[in-house]
C-alpha positions, -999 to +999 in steps of 0.1 A: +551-671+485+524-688+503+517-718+478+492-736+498+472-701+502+475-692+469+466-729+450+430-721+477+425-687+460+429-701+422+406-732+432+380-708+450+379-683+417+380-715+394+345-725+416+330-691+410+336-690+376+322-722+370+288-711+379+290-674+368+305-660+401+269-664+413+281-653+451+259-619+454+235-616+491+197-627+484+172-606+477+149-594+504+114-594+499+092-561+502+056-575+501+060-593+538+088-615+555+100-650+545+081-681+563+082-717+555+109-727+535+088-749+509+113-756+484+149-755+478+166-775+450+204-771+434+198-801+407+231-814+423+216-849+411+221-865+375+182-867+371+151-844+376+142-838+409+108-852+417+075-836+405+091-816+376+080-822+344+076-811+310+045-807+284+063-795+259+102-790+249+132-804+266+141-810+305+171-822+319+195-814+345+237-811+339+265-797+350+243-789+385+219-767+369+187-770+350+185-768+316+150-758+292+147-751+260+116-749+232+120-778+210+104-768+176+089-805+166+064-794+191+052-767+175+047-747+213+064-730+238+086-750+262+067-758+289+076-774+323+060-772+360+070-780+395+039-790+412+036-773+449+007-765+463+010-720+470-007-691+477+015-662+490+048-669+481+083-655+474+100-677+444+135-672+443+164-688+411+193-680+397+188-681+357+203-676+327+197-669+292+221-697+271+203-684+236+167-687+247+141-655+233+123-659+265+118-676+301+086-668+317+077-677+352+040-680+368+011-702+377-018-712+370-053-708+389-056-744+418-089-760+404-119-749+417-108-707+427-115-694+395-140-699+366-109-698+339-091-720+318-057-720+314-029-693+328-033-671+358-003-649+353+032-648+343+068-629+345+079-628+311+120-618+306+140-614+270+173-597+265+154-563+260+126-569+290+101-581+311+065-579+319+039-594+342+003-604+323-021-616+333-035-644+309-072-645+291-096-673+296-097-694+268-129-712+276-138-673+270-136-660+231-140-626+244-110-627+273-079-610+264-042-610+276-038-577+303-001-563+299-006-551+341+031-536+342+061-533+313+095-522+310+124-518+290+148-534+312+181-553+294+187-590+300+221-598+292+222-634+270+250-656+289+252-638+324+237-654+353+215-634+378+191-635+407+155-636+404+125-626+429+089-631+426+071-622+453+028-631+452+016-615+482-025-610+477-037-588+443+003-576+444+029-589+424+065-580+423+096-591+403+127-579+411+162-585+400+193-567+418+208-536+400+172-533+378+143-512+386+117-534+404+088-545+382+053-544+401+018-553+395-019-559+410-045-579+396-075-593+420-067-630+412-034-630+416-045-638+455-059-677+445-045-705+455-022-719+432-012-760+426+026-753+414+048-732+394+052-731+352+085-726+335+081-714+299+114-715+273+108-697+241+136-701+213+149-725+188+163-758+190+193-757+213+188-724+229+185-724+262+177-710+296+196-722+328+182-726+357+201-726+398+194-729+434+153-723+434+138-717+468+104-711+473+090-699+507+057-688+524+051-649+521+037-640+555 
């Protein structure tokens, strides 16, 4: 028996399972080709990587992932952002559900492209689905929440997987590898856009995880 060999194969499984035999190819994107790489981060570090931040809920980075979570003294949603400055763009991140009720990814409108307040749009996922809105105007009483696309889709808690959002002007597209492909079009999804927003629904302690974000230019 090759002991050398076979102590390489143990230590190489032991590695994948440590971060949820995360090895499958990246996704490709379908709305245009990658460009610029403008982010890549594998919270490899004991600390937060520069410019993210929380408003609400609870941050932090162990174990060489990120972890979020609603904290319920705060009577809100978890909510976190990684300011970088987009427009067309292809996000890509591994992720998790540790307990969490929901994780929603999305943006909000750069100041000065749109006459709104608050939320452009999100990707919403739970263990049972996800959907793309696009959020009212709440300097508006009369704006309401637009469900643009839906599905039934299953989300297992505990397992990691890969995640693609692709913004490509009015089109939007999630997709996830083995799941149909979730797909939208609104005409301000196009604006320019001054970073990304994490959102972590649950209780205390029940978390999403987050891995190896990269963010490039959708040309």
């Amino acid at each position: 028996m090759n002991l050398p060999r076979l102590l390489v194969s143990v230590l190489s499984l032991h590695a994948l399972a440590s971060v949820g035999l995360r090895a499958a190819p990246e996704p490709t994107p379908t709305l245009g080709k990658k460009g610029k790489l403008l982010l890549e981060e594998n919270f490899e570090a004991v600390a937060l990587p520069k410019g993210w931040t929380k408003n609400t809920g609870v941050l932090s980075v162990a174990g060489g992932v990120l972890h979020a979570s609603q904290l319920a003294s705060d009577n809100h949603i978890g909510a976190f952002r990684k300011a970088l400055p987009l427009q067309d763009c292809a996000i890509q991140l591994d992720l998790k559900l540790a307990g969490a009720t929901t994780f929603n990814l999305g943006f909000d409108p750069a100041l000065g492209e749109l006459k709104k307040k608050g939320h452009l749009f999100s990707l919403a996922i739970t263990a049972t689905g996800w959907t793309i809105t696009e959020h009212n105007d709440k300097a508006d009483p009369n704006s309401k929440v637009v469900s643009h696309a839906k599905a039934a889709t299953k989300f297992a808690q505990g397992e990691w997987f890969t995640l693609l959002l692709e913004v490509k002007g009015d089109v939007v597209v999630a997709t996830v590898d083995g799941k149909e492909a979730l797909r939208a079009t609104a005409k301000d999804f196009r604006v320019k856009k001054p970073g990304l927003v994490f959102r972590v629904g649950g209780k205390d302690g029940q978390e999403v995880l987050v891995d190896n974000v990269k963010v490039w230019a959708l040309e």
